[in-house]
C-alpha positions as CSV (number, residue, x, y, z in Angstrom):
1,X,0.0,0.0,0.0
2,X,1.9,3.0,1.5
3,X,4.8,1.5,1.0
4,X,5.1,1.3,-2.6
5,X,7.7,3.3,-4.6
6,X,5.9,3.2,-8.1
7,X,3.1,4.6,-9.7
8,X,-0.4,2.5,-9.6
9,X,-2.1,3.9,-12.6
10,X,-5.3,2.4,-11.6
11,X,-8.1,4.4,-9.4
12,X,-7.5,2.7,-6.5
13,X,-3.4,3.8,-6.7
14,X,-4.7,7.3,-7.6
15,X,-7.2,8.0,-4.6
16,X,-5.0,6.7,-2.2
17,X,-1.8,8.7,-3.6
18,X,-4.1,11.8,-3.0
19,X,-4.5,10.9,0.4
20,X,-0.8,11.4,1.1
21,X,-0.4,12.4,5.0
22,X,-3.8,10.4,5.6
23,X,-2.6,7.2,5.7
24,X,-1.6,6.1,9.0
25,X,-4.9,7.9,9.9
26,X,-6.7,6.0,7.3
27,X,-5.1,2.5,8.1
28,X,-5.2,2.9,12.0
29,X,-9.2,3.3,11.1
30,X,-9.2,0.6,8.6
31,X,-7.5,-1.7,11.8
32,X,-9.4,-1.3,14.1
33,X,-12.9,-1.7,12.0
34,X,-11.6,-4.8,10.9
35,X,-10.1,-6.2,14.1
36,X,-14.1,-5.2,15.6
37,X,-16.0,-7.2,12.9
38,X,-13.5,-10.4,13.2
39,X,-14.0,-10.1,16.9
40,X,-17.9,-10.1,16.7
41,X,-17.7,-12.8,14.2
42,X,-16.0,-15.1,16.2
43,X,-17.8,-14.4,19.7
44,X,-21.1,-14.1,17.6
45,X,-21.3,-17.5,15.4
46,X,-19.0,-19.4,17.7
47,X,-18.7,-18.1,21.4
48,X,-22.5,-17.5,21.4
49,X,-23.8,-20.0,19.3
50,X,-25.6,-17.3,17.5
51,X,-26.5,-19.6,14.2
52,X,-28.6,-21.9,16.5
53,X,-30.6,-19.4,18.0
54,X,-33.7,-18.6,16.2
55,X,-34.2,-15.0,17.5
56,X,-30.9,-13.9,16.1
57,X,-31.1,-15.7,12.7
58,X,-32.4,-12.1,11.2
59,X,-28.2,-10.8,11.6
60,X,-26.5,-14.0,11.2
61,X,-25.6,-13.5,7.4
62,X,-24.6,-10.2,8.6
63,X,-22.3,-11.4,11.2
64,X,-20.7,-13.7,8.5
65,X,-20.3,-11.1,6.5
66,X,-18.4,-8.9,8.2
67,X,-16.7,-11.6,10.2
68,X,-14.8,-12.5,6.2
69,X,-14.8,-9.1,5.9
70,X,-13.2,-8.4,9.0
71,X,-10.8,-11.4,8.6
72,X,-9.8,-9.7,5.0
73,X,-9.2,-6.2,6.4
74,X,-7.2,-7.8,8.8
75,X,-5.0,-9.7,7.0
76,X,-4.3,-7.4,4.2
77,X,-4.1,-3.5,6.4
78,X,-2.6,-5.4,9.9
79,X,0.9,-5.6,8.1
80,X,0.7,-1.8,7.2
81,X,-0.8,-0.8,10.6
82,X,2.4,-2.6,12.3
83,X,4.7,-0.8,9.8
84,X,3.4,2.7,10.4
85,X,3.2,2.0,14.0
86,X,7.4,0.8,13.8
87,X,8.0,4.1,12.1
88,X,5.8,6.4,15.0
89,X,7.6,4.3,17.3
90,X,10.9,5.7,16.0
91,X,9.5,9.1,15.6
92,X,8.9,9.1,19.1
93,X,12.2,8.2,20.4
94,X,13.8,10.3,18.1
95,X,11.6,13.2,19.6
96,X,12.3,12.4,23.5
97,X,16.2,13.1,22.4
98,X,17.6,15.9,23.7
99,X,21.1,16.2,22.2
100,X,21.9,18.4,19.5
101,X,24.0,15.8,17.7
102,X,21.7,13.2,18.1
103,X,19.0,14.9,16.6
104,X,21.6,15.4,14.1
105,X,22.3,11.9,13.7
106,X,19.2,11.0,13.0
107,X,17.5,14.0,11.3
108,X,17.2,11.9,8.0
109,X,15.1,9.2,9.6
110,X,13.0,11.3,11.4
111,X,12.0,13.7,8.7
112,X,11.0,10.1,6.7
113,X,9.0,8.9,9.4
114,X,7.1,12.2,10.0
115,X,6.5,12.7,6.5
116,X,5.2,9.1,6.6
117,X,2.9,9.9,9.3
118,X,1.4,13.0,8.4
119,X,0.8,16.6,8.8
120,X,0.9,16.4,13.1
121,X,4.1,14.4,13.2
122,X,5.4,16.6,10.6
123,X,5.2,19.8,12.8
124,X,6.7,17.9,16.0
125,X,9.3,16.8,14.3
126,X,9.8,20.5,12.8
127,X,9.2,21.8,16.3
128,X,11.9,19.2,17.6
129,X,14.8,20.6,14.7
130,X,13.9,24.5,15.7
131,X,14.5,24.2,19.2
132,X,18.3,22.9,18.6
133,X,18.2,25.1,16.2
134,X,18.5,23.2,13.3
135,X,17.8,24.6,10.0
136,X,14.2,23.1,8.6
137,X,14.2,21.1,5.8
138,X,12.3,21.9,2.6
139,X,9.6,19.1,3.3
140,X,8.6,20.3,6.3
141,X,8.6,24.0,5.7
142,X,4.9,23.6,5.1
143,X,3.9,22.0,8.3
144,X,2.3,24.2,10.6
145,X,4.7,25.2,13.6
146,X,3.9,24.0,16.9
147,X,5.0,23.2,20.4
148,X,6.2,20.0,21.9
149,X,5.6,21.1,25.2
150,X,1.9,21.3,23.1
151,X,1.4,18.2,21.8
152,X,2.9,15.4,24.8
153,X,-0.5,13.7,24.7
154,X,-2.1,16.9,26.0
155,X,-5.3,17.6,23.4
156,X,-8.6,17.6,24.1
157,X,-9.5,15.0,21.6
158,X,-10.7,11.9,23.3
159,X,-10.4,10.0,20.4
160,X,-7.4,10.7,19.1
161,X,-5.2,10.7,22.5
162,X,-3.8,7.9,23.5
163,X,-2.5,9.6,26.3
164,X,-5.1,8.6,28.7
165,X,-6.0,8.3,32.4
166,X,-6.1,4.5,31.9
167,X,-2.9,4.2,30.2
168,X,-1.4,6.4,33.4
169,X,-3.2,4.3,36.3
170,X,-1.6,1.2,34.4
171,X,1.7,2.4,33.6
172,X,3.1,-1.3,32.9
173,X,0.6,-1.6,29.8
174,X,2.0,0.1,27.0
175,X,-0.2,-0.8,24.8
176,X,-2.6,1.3,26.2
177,X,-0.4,4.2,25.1
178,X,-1.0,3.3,21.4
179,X,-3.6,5.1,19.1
180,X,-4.9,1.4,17.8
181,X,-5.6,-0.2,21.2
182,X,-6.7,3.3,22.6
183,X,-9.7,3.3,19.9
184,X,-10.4,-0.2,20.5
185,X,-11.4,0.0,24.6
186,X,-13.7,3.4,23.3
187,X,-15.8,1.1,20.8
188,X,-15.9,-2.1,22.7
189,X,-16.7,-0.4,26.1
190,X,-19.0,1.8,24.4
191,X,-21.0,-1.3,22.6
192,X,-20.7,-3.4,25.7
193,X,-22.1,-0.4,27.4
194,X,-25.1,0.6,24.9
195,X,-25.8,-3.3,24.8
196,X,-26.3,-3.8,28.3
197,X,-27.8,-0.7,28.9
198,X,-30.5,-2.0,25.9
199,X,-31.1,-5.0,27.3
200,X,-31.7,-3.5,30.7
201,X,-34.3,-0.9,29.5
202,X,-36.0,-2.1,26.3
203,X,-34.5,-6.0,26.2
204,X,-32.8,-8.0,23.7
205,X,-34.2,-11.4,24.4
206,X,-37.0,-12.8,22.1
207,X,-40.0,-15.1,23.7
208,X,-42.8,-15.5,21.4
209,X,-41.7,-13.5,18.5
210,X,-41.4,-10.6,21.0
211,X,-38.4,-8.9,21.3
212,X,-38.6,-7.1,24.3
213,X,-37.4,-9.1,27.3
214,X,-34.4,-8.4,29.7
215,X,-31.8,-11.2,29.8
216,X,-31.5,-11.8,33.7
217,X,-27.7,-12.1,33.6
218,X,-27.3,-12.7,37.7
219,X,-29.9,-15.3,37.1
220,X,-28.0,-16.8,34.3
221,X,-24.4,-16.8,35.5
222,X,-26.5,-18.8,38.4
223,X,-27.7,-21.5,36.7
224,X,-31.3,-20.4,36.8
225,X,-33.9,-22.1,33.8
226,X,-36.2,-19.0,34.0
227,X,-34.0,-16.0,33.3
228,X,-35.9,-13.7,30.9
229,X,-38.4,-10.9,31.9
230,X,-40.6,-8.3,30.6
231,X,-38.4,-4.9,30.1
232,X,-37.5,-3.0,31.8
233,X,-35.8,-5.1,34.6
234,X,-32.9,-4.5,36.6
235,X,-30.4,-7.3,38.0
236,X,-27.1,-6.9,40.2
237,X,-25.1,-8.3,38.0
238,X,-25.9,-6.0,35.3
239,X,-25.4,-3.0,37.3
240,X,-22.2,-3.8,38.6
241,X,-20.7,-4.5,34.9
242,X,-22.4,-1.3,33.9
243,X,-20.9,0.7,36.6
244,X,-17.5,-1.2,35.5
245,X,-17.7,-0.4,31.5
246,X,-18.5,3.3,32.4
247,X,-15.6,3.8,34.7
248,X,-13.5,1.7,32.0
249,X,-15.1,4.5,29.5
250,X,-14.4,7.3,31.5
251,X,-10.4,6.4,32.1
252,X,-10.2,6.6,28.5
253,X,-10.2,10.6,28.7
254,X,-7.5,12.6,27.9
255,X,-5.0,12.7,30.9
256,X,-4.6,16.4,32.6
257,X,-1.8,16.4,35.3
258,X,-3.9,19.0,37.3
259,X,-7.1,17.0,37.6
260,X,-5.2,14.0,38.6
């Protein structure tokens, strides 16, 4: 994809050459979609038995659907998304240096992986060269001049900081620090959320051709045969993993050192 040195005459090769300074934006997106619909695939037609169950046979082509779908995306963007995520990993050492002659060193590299990453990466690593003042080079005179003290992590963008209070509460996770598995705990704490909440209020069990009965989970984790009832209905165990997905949520904001 990105990586490619030629030309792709073709439309495909043409749209996504336009896109230049997109595209770790645009595969990061492409990632995580993919990794989402392979995991609901899997839980959906073989964790939950989904296929058998004649209330849920309405999205099971669906789920098949974007389970291959997801499996494809996968396989063909995950390489990519590991490659950009190699060259922002060297980005970001190269930006915690703080001697001149290192930044010398490895000027070349950097301005390549920033180029590669896009417009924001492109102005740190501008902003990096001017305070040891180092002259700018010609490809990223454009970029728009920042701070670094600015841009540690430190917008107010939920979704795009990785820099969260989760990620600081659990130092020894690093993963957490990375714009991929940042995204993913905001959509699957967010659907886990909206379904329970769903099931709770309106239901998501079917009795009777009638969709709207709450799926008892304390009763069900217990054993119970009777665990469906006319929504809305309320059950311990659904509070408690409510009041957990919200807190999880919630620690994905943006870390501020003077809140915490």
């Amino acid at each position: 994809m990105a990586r490619r040195d030629e030309r792709n005459p073709s439309f495909f090769g043409r749209l996504w050459d336009s896109q230049r300074g997109r595209h770790f934006q645009i595969v990061t997106n492409v990632s995580i979609l993919s990794v989402a619909l392979l995991v609901w695939g899997v839980i959906f037609l073989f964790g939950l038995s989904g296929p058998t169950d004649p209330s849920k046979e309405n999205i099971v082509t669906l789920s098949w659907i974007g389970m291959l779908a997801g499996a494809i995306g996968t396989f063909y963007v995950g390489p990519e998304f590991f490659f950009y995520m190699e060259k922002k990993q060297l980005l970001d050492d190269i930006l915690q240096l703080d001697s001149r002659a290192e930044v010398l060193r490895r000027r070349k590299e950097g301005e390549e992986a920033a180029i590669m990453l896009g417009a924001k990466h492109m102005s740190m690593m501008r902003a990096l060269l001017e305070s040891h003042n180092i002259p700018v080079g010609k490809n990223l005179n454009n970029s728009t001049k920042i701070s670094l003290d600015n841009n540690t992590g430190k917008e107010h963008y939920w979704w795009n900081n990785p820099n969260s209070v989760i990620s600081r509460q659990l130092p020894g996770l690093n993963l957490l620090r990375e714009l991929f598995f940042h995204r993913m705990i905001i959509i699957l704490t967010s659907v886990t959320l909206v379904s329970l909440l769903w099931n709770m209020i309106f239901g998501l069990a079917s009795m009777n051709g009638s969709r709207e009965y709450t799926l008892d989970l304390t009763e069900r984790i217990s054993g119970s045969t009777s665990f469906h009832y006319l929504a809305p209905h309320v059950d311990p165990v659904s509070i408690i993993l409510i009041l957990f997905f919200f807190y999880l949520l919630y620690s994905t904001r943006p870390y501020d050192i003077k809140e915490n």
